[in-house]
N, C-alpha and C positions, 0 to 999 in steps of 0.2 A: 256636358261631360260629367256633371255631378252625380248622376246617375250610375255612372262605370263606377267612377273612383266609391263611391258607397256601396255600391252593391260588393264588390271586391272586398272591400274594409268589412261589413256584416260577415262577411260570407267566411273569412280569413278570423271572426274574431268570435266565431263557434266553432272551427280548426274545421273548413269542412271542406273536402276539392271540391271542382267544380263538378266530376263526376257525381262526387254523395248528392250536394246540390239538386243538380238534374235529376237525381234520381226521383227525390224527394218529390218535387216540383212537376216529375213526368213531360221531362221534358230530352231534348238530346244534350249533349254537352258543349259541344259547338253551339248551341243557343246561346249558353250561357257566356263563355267564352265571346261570344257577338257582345252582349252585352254589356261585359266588363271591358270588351275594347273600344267602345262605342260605336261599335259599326252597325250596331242594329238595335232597334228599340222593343223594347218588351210589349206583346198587346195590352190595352188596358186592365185585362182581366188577370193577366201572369204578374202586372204591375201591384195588381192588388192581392195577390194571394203571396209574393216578394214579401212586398210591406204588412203581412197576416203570421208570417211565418217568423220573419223575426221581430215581429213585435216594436214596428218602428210605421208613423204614418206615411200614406205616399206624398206629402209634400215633402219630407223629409229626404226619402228617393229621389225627387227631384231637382232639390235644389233649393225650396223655394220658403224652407227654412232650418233651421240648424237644432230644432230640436222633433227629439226623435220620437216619443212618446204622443200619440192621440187621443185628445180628448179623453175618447172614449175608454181609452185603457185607463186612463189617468183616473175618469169618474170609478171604476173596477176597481183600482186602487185605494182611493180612498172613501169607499164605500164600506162598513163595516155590515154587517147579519142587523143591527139596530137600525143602519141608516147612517150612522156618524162619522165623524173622523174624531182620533184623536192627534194628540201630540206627538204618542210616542210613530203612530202612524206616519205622522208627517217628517218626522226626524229621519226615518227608515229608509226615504226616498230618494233616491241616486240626484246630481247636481240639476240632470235634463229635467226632470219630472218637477225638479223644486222651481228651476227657470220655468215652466211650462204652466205652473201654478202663479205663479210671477203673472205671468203674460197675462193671463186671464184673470185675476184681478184686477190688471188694468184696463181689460178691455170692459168688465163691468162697470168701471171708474169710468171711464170713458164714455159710456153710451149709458150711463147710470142704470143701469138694470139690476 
């Protein structure tokens, strides 16, 4: 069910129907509308262009954890034109992205990498 109730919540917090949605997405609206009720599950590939569009990973979509930010955007983030991060960069960063950077220091603490 984590997936309806998220998708809905992203979807509801860029003020978008499900019409604009589908539009976007090329898809019908009744897809989505499946979706957001759980009665139908997105193919892999709709799952990943979901989690592309707004800028949230698909484990996040899932369920499978609470923060919305991937990796990958994260490294986009705090990757400057020199390669750096600063402070003031780090400061900038919404509470998910600061927990997400969190996380991953642990996991390097963890398996000492």
């Amino acid at each position: 069910m984590f997936l309806a109730e998220r998708l809905k919540e992203l979807r509801e917090n860029k003020d978008l129907s499900q019409s604009e949605l589908a539009e976007v997405m090329h898809i019908s609206q009744s897809s989505i509308s499946e979706y957001e009720n759980g009665n139908q599950q997105p193919p892999l590939a709709m799952l990943t262009q979901l989690a592309d569009f707004f800028n949230v990973n698909v484990d996040y979509l899932l369920g499978r954890t609470n923060i919305k930010i991937s990796i990958e955007n994260l490294k986009q983030k705090l990757t400057t034109n020199l390669g750096c991060v600063t402070i003031d960069d780090f400061i900038r960063l919404n509470n998910d992205e600061k927990e997400a950077i969190g996380n991953l220091i642990l996991s390097f603490k963890k398996y000492h990498i």
